[in-house]
C-alpha positions in Angstrom: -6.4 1.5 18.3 -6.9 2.5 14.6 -3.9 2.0 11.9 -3.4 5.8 12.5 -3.2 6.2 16.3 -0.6 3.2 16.0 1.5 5.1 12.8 1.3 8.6 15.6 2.3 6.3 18.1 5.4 4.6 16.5 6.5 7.5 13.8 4.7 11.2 15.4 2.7 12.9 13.5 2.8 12.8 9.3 5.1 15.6 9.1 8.2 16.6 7.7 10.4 15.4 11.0 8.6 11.2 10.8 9.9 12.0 6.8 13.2 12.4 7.9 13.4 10.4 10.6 11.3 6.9 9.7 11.2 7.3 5.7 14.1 6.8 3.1 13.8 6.9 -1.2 13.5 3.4 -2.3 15.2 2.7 -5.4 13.2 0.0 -5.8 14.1 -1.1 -9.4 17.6 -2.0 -8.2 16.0 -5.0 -6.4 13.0 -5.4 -8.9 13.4 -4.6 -12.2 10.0 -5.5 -13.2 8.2 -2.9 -10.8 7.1 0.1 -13.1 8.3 3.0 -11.1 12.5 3.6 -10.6 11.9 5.0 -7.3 10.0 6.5 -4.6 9.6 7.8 -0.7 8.6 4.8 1.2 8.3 4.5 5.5 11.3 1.8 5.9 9.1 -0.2 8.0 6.9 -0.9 4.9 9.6 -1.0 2.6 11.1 -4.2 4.2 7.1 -5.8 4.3 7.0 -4.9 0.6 10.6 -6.6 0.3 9.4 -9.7 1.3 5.8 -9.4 -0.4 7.8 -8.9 -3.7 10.0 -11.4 -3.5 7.1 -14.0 -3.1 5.2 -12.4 -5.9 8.4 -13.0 -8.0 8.7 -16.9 -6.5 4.9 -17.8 -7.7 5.5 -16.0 -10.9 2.6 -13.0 -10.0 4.6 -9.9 -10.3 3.5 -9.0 -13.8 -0.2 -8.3 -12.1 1.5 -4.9 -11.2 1.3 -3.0 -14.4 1.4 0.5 -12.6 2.9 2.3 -9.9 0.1 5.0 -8.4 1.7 6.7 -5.3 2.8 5.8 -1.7 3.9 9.0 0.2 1.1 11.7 0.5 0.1 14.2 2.7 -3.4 14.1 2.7 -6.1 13.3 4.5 -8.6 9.7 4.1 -10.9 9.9 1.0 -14.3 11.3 2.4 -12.9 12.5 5.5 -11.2 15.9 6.7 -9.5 15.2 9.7 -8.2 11.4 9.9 -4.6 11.6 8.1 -4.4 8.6 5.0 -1.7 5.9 5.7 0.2 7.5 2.9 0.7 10.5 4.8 3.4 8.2 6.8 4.3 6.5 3.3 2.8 3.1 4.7 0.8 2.8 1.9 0.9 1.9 -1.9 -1.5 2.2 -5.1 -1.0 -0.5 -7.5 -3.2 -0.6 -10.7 -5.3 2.3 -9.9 -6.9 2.9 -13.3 -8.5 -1.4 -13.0 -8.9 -1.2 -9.0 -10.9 2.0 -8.5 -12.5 2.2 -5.2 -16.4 0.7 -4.2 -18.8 1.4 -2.1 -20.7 -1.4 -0.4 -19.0 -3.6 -3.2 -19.4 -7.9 -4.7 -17.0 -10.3 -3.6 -15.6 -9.7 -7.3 -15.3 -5.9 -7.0 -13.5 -6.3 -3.5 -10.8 -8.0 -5.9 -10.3 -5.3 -8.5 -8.4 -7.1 -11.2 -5.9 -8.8 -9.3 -6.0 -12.5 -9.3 -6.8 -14.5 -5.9 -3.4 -16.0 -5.6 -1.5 -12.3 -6.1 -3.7 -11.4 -3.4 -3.2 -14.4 -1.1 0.8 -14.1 -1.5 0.6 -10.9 -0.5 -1.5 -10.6 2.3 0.8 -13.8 3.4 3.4 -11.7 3.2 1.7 -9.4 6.3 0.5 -6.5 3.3 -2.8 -5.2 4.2 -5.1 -5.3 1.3 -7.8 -2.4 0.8 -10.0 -5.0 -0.9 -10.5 -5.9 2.7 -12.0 -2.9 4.1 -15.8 -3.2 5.2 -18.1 -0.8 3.9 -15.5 0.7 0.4 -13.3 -1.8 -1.1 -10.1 -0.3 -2.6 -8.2 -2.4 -4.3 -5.7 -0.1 -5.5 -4.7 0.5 -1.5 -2.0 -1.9 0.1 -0.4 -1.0 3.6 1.4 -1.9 6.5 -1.9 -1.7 8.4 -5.6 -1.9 8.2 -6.5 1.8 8.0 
């Protein structure tokens, strides 16, 4: 079952009823100061994976790796494709760094780790955060999500 049959099958479809219903505005800033944005729409589910995440980036001392804040809710579909909705359209995704962790086709072992370090990425795919670094054929380092899709 792919990431996005598993989001329909737990949340509905990425509309505005799974918004209302399974997402909430994170005012994120009020539990990490450090984190560049003040707030932002976030699936509640994710929200309490990030929690976690965060609070072991701030235990190893790796939260200043996350210089920007680059979007998690939005309706769109998958880069490249038409018809398979993006995890953000459930806001189960996040963009971190975007402008030093563009995207890669068929990309090195370096390039599948943008310009995070190896330990920010361990902690937080310790945490249960899925990193697109990891995908097979693109790497996208910018992409982290409750689920591989």
């Amino acid at each position: 079952m792919t990431a996005q049959q598993q989001l329909t099958a737990k949340y509905g479809e990425p509309d505005h009823a799974h918004v209302v219903s399974s997402c909430e505005t994170w005012n994120v800033q009020q539990e990490f100061p450090w984190f560049p944005a003040k707030a932002f729409l976030i699936n509640k589910d994710f929200r309490a994976l990030l929690t976690k995440a965060f609070k072991a980036l701030e235990a190893a001392g790796l939260q200043g790796e996350i210089k920007t804040y680059d979007g998690c809710y939005n309706d769109r579909p998958v880069r490249g494709a038409s018809s398979v909705s993006s995890l953000h359209a459930w806001a189960a995704a996040i963009d971190l760094n975007a402008k030093t962790n563009g995207m890669v086709e068929n990309p090195t072992p370096d390039q599948r780790r943008g310009s995070w370090s190896q330990a920010f990425i361990n902690t937080m795919k310790a945490a249960g955060v899925f990193y697109g670094g990891d995908f097979h054929h693109r790497a996208d380092p910018m992409h982290w999500a409750l689920l591989d899709g």
